[in-house]
Each structure stands twice: as C-alpha cells, then as structure tokens.
VOBA-1610 file (N, C-alpha, C; in pm, whole numbers, padded with zeros to 5 digits, always signed):
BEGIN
Unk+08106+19838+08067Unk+08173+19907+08177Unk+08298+19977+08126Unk+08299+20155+08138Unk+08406+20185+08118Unk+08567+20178+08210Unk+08654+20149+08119Unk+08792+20167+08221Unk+08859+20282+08260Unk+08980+20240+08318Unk+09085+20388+08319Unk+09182+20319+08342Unk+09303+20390+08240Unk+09419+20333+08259Unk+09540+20410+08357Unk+09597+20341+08434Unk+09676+20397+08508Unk+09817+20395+08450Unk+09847+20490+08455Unk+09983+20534+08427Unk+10074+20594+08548Unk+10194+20460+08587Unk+10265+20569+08707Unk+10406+20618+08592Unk+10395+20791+08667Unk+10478+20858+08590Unk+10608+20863+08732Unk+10618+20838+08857Unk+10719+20844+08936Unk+10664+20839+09071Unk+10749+20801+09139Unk+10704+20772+09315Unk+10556+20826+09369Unk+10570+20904+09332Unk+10450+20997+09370Unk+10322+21055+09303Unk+10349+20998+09127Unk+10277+21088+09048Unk+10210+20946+08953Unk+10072+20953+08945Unk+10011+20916+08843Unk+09927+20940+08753Unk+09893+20954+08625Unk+09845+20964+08558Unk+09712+20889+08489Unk+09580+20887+08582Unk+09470+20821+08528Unk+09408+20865+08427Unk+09367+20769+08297Unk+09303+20819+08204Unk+09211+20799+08183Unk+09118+20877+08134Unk+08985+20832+08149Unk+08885+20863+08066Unk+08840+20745+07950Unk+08799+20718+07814Unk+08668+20724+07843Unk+08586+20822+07797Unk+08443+20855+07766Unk+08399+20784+07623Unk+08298+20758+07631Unk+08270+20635+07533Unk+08244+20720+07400Unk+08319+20759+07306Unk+08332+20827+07182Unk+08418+20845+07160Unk+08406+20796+06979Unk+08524+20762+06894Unk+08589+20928+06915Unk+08740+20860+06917Unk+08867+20953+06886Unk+08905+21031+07065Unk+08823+20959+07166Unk+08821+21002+07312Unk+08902+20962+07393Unk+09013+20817+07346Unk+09062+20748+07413Unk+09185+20774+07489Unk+09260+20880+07430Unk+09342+20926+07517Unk+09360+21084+07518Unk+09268+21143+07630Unk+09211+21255+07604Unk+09195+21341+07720Unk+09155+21283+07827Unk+09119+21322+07953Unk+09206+21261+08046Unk+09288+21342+08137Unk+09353+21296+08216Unk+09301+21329+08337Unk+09303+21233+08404Unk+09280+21235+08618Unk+09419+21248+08670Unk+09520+21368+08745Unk+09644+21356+08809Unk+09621+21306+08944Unk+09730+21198+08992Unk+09692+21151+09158Unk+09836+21174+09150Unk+09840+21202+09284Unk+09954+21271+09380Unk+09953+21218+09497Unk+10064+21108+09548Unk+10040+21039+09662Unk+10232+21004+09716Unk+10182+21114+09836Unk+10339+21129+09939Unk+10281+21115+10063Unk+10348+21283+10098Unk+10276+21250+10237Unk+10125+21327+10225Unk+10076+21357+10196Unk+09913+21388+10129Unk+09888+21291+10032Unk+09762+21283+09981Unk+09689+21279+09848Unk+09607+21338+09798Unk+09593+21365+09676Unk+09518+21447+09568Unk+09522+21414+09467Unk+09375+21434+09427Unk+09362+21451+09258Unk+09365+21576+09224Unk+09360+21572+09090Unk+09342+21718+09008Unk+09245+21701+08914Unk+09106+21748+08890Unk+09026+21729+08779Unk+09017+21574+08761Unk+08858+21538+08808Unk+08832+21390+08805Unk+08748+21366+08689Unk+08737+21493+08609Unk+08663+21416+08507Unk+08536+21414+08492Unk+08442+21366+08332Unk+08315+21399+08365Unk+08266+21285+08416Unk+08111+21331+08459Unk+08039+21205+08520Unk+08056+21052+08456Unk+08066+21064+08295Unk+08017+20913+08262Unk+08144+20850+08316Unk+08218+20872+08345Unk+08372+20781+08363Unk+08406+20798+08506Unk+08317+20866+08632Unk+08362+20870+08738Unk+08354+20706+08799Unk+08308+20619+08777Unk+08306+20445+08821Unk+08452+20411+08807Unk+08454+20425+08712Unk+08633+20399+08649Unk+08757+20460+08691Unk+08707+20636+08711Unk+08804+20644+08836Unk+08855+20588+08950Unk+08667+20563+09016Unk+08689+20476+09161Unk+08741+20395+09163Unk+08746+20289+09071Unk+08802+20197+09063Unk+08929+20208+09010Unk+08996+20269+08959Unk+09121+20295+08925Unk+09221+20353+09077Unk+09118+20437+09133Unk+09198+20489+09287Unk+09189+20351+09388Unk+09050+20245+09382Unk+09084+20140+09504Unk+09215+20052+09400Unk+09219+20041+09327Unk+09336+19967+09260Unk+09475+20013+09332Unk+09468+20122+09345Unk+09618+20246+09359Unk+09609+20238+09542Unk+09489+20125+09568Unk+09511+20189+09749Unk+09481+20296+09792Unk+09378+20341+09732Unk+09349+20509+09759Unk+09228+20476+09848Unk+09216+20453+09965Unk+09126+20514+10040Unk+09052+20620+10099Unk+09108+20721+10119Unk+09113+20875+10161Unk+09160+20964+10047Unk+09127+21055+10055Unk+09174+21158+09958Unk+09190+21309+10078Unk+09308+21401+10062Unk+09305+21497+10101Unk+09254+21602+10090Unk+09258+21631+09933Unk+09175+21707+09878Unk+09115+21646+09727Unk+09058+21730+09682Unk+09028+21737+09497Unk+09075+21866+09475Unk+09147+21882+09342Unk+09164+21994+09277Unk+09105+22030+09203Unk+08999+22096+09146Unk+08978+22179+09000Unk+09030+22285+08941Unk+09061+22249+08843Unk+09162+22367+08741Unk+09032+22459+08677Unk+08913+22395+08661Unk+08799+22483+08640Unk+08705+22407+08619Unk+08562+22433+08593Unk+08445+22349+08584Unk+08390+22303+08451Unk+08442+22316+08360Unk+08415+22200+08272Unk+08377+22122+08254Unk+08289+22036+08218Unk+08206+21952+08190Unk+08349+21808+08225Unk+08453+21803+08114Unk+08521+21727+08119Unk+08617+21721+08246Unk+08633+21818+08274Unk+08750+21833+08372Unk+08628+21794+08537Unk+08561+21868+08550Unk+08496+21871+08671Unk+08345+21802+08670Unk+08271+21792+08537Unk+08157+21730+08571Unk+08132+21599+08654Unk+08232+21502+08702Unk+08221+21425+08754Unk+08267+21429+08934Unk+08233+21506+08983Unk+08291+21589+09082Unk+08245+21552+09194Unk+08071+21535+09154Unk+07934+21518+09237Unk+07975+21352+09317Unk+08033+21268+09165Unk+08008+21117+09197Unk+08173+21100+09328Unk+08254+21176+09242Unk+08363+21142+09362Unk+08359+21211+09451Unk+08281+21302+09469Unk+08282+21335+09658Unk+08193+21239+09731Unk+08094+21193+09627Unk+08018+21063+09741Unk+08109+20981+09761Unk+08189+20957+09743Unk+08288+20862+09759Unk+08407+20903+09869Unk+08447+21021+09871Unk+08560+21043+10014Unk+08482+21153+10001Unk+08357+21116+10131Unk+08300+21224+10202Unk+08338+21350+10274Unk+08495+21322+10328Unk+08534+21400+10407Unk+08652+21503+10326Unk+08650+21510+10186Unk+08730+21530+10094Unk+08715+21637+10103Unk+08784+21767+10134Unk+08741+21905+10076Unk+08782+21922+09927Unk+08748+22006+09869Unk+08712+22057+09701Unk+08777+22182+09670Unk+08881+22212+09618Unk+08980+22367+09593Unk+08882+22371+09429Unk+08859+22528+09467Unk+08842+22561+09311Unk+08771+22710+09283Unk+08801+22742+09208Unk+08794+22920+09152Unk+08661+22988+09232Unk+08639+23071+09307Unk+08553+23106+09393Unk+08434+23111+09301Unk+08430+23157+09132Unk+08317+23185+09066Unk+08276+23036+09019Unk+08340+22955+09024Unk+08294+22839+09014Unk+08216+22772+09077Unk+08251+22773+09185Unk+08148+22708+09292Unk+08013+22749+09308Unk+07976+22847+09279Unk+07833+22841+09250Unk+07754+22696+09117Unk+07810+22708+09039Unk+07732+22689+08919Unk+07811+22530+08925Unk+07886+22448+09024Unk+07867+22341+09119Unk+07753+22273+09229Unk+07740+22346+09280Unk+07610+22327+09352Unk+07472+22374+09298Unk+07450+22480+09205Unk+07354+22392+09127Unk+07389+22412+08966Unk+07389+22334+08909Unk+07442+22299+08819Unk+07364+22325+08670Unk+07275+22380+08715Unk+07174+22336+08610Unk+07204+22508+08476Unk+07265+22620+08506Unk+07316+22712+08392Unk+07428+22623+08342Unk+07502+22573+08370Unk+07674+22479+08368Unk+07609+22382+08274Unk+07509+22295+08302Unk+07451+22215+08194Unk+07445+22213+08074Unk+07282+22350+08088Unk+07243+22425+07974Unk+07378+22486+07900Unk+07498+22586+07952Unk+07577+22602+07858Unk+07640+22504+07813Unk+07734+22422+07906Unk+07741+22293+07816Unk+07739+22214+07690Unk+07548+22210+07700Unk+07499+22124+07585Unk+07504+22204+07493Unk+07481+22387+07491Unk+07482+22452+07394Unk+07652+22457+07305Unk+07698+22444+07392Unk+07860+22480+07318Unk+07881+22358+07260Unk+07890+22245+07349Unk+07912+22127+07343Unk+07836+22010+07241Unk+07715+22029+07274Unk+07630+21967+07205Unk+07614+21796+07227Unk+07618+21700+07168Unk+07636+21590+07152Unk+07726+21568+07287Unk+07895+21633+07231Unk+07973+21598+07339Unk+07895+21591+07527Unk+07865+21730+07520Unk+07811+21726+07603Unk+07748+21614+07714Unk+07644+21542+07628Unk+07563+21486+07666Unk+07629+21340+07710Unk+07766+21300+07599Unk+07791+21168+07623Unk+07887+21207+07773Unk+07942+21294+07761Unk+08006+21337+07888Unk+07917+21320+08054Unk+07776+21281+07991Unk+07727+21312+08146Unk+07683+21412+08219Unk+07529+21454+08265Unk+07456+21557+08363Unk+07558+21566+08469Unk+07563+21668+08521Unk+07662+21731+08606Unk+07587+21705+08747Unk+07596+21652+08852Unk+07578+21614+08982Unk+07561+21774+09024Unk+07504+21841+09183Unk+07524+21899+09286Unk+07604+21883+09385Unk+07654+21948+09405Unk+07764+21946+09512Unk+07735+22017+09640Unk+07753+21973+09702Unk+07708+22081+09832Unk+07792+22189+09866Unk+07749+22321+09884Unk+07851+22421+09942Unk+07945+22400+10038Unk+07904+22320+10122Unk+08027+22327+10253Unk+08173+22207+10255Unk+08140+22124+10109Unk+08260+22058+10039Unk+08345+22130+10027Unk+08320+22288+09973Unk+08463+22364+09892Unk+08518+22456+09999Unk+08638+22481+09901Unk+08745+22567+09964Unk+08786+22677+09854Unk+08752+22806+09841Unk+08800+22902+09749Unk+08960+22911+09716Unk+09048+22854+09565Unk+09156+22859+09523Unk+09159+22957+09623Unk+09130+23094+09606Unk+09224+23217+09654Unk+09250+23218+09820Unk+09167+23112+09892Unk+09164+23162+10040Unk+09266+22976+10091Unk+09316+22922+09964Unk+09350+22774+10027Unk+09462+22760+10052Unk+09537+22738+10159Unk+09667+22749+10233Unk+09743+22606+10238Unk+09848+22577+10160Unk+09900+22459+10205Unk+10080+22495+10216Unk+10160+22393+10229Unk+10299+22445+10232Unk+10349+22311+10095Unk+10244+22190+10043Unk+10295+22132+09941Unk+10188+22155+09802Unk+10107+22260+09803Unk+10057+22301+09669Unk+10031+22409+09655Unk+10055+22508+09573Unk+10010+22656+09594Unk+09898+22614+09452Unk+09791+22716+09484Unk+09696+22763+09367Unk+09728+22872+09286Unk+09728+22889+09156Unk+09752+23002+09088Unk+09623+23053+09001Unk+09605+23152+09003Unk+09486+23184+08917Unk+09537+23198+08795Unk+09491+23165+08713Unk+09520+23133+08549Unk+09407+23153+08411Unk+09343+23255+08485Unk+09244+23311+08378Unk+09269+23288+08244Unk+09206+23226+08177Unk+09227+23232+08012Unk+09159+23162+07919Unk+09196+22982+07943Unk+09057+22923+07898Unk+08948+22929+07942Unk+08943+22984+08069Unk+08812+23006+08139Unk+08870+23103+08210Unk+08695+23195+08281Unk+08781+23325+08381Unk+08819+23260+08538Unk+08749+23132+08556Unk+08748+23048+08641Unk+08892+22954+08633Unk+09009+23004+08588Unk+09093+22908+08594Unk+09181+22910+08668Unk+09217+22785+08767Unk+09321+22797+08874Unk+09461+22694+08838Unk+09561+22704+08808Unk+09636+22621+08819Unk+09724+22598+08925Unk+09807+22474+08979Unk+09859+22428+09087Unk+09932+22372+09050Unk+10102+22434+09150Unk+10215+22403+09177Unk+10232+22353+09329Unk+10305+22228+09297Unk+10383+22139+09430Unk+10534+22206+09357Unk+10680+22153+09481Unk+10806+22167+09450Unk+10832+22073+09259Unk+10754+21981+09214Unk+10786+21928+09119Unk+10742+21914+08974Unk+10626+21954+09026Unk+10462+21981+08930Unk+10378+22060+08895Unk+10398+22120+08782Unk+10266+22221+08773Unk+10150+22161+08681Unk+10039+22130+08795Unk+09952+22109+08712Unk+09823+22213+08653Unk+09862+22243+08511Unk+09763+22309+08458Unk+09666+22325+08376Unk+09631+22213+08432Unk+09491+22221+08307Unk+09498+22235+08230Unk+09444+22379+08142Unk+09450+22393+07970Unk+09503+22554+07980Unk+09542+22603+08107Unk+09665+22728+08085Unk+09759+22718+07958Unk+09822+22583+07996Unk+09919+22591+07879Unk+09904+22525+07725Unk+09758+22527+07682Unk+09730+22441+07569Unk+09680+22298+07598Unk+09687+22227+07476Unk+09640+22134+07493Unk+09788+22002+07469Unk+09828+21907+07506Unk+09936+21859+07503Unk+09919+21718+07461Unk+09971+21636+07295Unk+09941+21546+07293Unk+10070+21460+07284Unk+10105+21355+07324Unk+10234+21247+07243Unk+10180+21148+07178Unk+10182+21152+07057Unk+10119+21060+06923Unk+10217+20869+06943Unk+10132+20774+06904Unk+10169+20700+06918Unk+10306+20703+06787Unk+10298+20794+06696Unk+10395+20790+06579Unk+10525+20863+06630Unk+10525+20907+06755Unk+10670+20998+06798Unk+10618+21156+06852Unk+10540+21172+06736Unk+10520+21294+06710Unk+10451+21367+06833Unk+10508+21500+06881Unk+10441+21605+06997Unk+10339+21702+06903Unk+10239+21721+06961Unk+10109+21841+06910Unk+10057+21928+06986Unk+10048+21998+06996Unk+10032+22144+07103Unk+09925+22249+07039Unk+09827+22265+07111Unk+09765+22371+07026Unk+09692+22459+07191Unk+09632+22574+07114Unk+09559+22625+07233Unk+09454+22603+07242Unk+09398+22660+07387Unk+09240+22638+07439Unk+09174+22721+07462Unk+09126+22774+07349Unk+09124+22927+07324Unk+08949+22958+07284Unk+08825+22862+07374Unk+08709+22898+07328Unk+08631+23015+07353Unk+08568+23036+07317Unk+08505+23173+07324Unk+08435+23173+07519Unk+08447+23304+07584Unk+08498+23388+07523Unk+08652+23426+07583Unk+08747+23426+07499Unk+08863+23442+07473Unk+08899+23569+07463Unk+09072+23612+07554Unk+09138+23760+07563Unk+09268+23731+07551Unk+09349+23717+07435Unk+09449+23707+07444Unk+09541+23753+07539Unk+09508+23882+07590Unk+09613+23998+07732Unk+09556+23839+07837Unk+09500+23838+07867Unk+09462+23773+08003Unk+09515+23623+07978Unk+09505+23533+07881Unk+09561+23420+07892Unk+09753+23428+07877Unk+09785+23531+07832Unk+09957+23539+07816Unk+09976+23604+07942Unk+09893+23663+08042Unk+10002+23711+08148Unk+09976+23603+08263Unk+09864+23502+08197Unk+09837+23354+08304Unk+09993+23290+08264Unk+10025+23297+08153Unk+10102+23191+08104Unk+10226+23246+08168Unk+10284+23396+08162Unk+10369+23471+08212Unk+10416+23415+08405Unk+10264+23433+08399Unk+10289+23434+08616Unk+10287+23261+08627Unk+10292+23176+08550Unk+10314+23030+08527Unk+10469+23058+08513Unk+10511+23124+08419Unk+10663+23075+08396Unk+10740+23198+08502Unk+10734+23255+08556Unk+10740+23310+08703Unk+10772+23273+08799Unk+10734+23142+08777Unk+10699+23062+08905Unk+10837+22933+08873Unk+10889+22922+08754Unk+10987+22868+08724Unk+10961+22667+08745Unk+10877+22638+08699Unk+10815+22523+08705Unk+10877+22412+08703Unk+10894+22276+08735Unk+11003+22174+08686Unk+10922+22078+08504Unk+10826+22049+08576Unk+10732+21965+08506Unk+10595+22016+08489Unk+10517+22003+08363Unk+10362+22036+08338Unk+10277+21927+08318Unk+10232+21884+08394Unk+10095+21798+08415Unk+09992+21888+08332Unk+09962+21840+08183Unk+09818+21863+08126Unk+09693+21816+08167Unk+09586+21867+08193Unk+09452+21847+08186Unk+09461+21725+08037Unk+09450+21799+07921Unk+09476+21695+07790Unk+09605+21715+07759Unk+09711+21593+07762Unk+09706+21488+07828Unk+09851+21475+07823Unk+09895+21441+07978Unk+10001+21401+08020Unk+10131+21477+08014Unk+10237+21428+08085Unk+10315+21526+08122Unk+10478+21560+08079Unk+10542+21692+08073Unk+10673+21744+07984Unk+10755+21767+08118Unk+10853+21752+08091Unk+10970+21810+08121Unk+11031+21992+08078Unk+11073+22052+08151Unk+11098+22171+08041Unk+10978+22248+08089Unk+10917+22268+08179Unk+10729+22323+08213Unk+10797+22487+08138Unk+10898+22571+08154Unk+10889+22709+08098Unk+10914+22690+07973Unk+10974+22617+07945Unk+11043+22605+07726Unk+10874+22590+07713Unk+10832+22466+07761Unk+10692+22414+07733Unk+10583+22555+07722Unk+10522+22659+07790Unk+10516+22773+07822Unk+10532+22845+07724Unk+10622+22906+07743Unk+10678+22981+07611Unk+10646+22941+07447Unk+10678+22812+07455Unk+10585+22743+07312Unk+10491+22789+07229Unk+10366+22747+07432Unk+10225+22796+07355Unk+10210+22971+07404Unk+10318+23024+07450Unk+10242+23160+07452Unk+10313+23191+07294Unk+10415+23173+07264Unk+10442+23211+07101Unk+10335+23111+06979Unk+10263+23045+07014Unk+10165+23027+06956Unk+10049+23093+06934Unk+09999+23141+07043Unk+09901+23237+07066Unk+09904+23347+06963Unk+10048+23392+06985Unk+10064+23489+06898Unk+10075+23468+06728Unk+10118+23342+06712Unk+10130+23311+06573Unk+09993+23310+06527Unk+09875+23223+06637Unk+09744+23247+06564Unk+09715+23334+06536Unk+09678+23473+06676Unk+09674+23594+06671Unk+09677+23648+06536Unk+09820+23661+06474Unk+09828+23689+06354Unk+09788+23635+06221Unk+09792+23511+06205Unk+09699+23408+06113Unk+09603+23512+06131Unk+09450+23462+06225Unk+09359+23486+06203Unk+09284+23603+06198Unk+09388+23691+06253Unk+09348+23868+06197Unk+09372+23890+06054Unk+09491+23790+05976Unk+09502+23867+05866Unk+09368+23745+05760Unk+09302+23667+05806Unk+09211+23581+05777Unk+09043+23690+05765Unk+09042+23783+05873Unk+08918+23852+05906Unk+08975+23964+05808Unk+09041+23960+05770Unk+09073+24094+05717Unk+09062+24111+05545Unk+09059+23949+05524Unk+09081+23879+05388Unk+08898+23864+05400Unk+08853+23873+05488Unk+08696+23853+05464Unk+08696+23695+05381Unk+08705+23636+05413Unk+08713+23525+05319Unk+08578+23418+05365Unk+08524+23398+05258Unk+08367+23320+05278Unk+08340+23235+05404Unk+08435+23129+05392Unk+08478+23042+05467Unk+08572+22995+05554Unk+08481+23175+05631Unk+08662+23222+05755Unk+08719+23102+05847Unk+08632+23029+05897Unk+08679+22921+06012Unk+08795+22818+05900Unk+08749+22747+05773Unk+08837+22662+05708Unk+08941+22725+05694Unk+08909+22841+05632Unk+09052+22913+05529Unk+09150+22893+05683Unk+09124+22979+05788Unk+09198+22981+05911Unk+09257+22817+05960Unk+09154+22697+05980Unk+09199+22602+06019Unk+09286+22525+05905Unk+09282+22602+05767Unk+09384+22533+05677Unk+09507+22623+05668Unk+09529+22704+05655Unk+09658+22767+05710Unk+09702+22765+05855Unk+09637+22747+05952Unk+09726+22702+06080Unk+09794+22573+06073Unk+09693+22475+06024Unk+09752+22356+05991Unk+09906+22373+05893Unk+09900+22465+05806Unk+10040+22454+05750Unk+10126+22563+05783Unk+10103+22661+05854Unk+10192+22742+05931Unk+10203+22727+06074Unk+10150+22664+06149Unk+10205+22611+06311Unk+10239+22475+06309Unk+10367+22502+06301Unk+10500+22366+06337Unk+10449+22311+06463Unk+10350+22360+06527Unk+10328+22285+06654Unk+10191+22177+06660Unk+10158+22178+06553Unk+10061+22120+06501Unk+10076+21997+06392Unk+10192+21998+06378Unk+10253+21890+06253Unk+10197+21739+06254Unk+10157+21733+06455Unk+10095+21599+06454Unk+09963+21554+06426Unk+09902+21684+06354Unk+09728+21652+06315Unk+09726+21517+06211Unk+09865+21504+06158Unk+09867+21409+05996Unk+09877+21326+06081Unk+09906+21288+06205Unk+09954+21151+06261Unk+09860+21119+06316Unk+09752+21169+06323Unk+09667+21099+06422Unk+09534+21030+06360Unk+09467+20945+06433Unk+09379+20849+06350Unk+09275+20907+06302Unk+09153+20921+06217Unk+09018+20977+06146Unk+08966+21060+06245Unk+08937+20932+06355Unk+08831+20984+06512Unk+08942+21086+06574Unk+09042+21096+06593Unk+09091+21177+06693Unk+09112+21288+06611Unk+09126+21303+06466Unk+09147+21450+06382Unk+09025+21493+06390Unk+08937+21427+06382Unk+08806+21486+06416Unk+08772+21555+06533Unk+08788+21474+06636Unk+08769+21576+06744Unk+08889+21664+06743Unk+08968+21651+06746Unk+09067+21814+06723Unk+09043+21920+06615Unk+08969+21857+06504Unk+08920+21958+06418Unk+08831+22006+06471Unk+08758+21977+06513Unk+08608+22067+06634Unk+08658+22085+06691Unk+08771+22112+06820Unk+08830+22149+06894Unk+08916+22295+06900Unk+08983+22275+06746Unk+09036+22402+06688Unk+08937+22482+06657Unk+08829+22441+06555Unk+08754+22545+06544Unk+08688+22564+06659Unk+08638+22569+06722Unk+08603+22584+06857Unk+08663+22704+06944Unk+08833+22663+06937Unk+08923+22808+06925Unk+08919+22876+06861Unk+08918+22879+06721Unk+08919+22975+06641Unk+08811+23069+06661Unk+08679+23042+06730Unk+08586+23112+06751Unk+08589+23200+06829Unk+08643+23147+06980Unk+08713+23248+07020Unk+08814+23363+06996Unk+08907+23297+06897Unk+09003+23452+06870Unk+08892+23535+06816Unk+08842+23494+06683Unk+08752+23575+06625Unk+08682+23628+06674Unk+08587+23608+06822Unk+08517+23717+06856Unk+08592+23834+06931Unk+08715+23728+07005Unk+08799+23856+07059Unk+08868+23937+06942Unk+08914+23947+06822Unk+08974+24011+06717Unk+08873+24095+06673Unk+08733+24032+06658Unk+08620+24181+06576Unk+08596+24224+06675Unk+08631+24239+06815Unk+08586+24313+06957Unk+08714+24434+06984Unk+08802+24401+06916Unk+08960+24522+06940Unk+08943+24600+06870
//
C-alpha cells in the first residue's frame, strides 16, 4: 500500500506528497490542499497514488472538496483525476478548456503518454474518464479567492492559480527541488513541443501579478514567488544559449555534450551532485527530455 506524506506548510496550506512506486520518485509529486473558508486541491496526481491521497485528505478532515484544480493534464499532475472525483462527487474540476476533452476520453492522453513517457508512464497508471459535466473551463471560472492564469509553456494547456498568498504553478516556473544536503535545484520544463516566446511571457504575466509565495507542481514551496520567476526565466535564456551554440557545434552526441555543459554552466543546477543515484537519474531523463524540446524549437527558428 502506497502512502502520502503530509506536510502542513501554514494555517491554511498543505503540502501532500505523493510517492509512485519507482526508484528516485519519492519526493517528486506534490498534491496542494488549501483549507479556509473553501477547500481545494491543485493537481491530485497520477492514478497509482490516488488511494493515498484519499487517505491523506480523510486524515486532514477533508470531507468535501470545493473544487479540484489542474495546472494541466499530465499523466502525473492529473492522471489521477478520474479516482478523486469518485470520491467528492459533487466536486467541480477547473482546467484549460483544451484539456478537457482528452479527460473524458482519455485514450490519445494515454497513447501519448506511454510514447513520451514510456515505462514511466505505465507505473504512473491508465488515466480514468471523467465525465464532461464535472468541469469548469480555467477561462470562464469566477471566484473572488483564486484567479486562473493561463500559462502556456510546458504545455499549451497550462493554467496557473493565484489566491491573496499563493501562486500555485505547476511547472510555469520550472521544476523546484530542496535537497536533503541544503542545497536548492531549479531547472526547466521545457518538453517538446517547446517556444521559448510563449513560456517567458507566461512567466512575465506570473510576475505581473506580483506573487507572495510559489507552490510547485515538483515540489514544494518559496518565498520570493518574483526573485523565484525571474531565476527560471534567466535560465531559459542561459539554456537557450548553451544549446544553440551546442547545434551549431554539430557535435555527435548533441543531447550529452548539452546535458554536460549545463550541468557546469547553470549555477541553478549545482544540486544534481547532491542528490542520490535514483533521483539523478530521473532528472537526467528529465533534462534530456527538455533538451529535446529546445532543440526542436532552435532547428525550427
């Protein structure tokens, strides 16, 4: 039986985590609960770990839910979507209008999936159906304690969401780790297919918005949400440049040569040495993964 660990980050804000059974996964996926005078999640995660949610929310006294948020449909972020609406039936569902199709039936969302994904994929869990009349289109959803933002970039489907204290954004702003050694790691989420213009003016109308705090999708949350921001949009650009002058070098073994010079030219990355075999691993597939994306967007300009 898998778990989830709860993390309260303040009166109102917790942080469920939620460990899919593969090495280097364990602190990786975050569930946000938000409980004032509403409740909400944000991104529950894929199917294999939705039990562990439930049980992590009756722990927390969560009977009802107001809404669910999705930041986008992802296998990780949203594949488990199906199991927690059986669960608060009366839950409506916020999320990117092009999304919601390929929610209710699920079965292209799969197939790409397993193709990108592969393995991951699969331990992550078949993606449930959802019924159409669960959702609510980000662009048409009205509240006075969360606004939706569209945040095109890791996906064209990406919505991120601000309360007065919280912006939670998914993988708008990278990926966000705190190493058990001290050490902070930041990289982007940059898979194909990838536009650099479109993910920096997501990141732009994010710091616009003048944020207090950033709730990550992966994992957990900063202080500073515009310094934070700014970070990874000057990252973007540092790759940007890496890996154009990488395509340009034609070099045999474009993905390494690139993932071995980012590693020693992005200071924001310093924590790859700190982290254990399994978790450099999946961040090494993770990066390259990005890197694929710049590259098709760079031989496409």
């Amino acid at each position: 039986m898998l778990d989830a660990k709860i993390n309260r980050v303040s009166n109102d804000l917790f942080l469920i985590t939620l460990s899919p059974p593969m090495p280097g996964f364990d602190d990786f996926i975050g569930c946000w609960l938000y409980r004032k005078k509403i409740s909400f999640i944000v991104d529950p995660g894929p199917l294999v770990t939705s039990e562990a949610l439930v049980r992590a929310l009756k722990e927390l006294e969560i009977n009802r839910l107001d809404y669910i948020f999705l930041t986008h449909i992802h296998i990780d972020h949203a594949g488990g979507v199906g199991d927690i609406a059986v669960h608060f039936p009366e839950c409506p569902i916020i999320c990117h209008k092009a999304g919601i199709p390929h929610l209710v039936n699920p079965s292209r969302l799969w197939k790409g999936s397993v193709k990108t994904l592969g393995k991951t994929a699969k331990a992550y869990g078949r993606i449930k159906p959802v019924s159409s009349d669960r959702f609510i289109q980000a662009d048409e959803f009205r509240s006075d304690i969360i606004i939706p933002v569209l945040t095109p970039g890791h996906s064209a489907h990406h919505v991120s969401y601000l309360t007065d204290k919280y912006l939670f954004a998914g993988e708008a702003g990278g990926v966000f780790l705190s190493l058990d050694s001290g050490c902070e790691y930041l990289r982007p989420a940059t898979p194909p297919r990838f536009f650099l213009e479109i993910s920096t003016r997501s990141i732009d109308a994010l710091i616009d918005k003048n944020p207090m705090n950033i709730c990550y999708g992966h994992h957990g949350i900063k202080d500073n949400a515009v310094h934070m921001l700014k970070k990874n949009r000057d990252q973007l650009l540092l790759w940007e440049k890496i890996i154009k002058e990488e395509i340009q070098n034609s070099n045999n073994d474009f993905l390494m040569s690139c993932l071995n010079r980012l590693l020693k030219e992005d200071s924001l990355l310093k924590g790859f040495y700190h982290m254990s075999q399994p978790v450099r691993t999946r961040e090494q597939e993770f990066i390259i993964n990005s890197l694929k994306g710049y590259e098709g967007y760079l031989r496409s300009v």
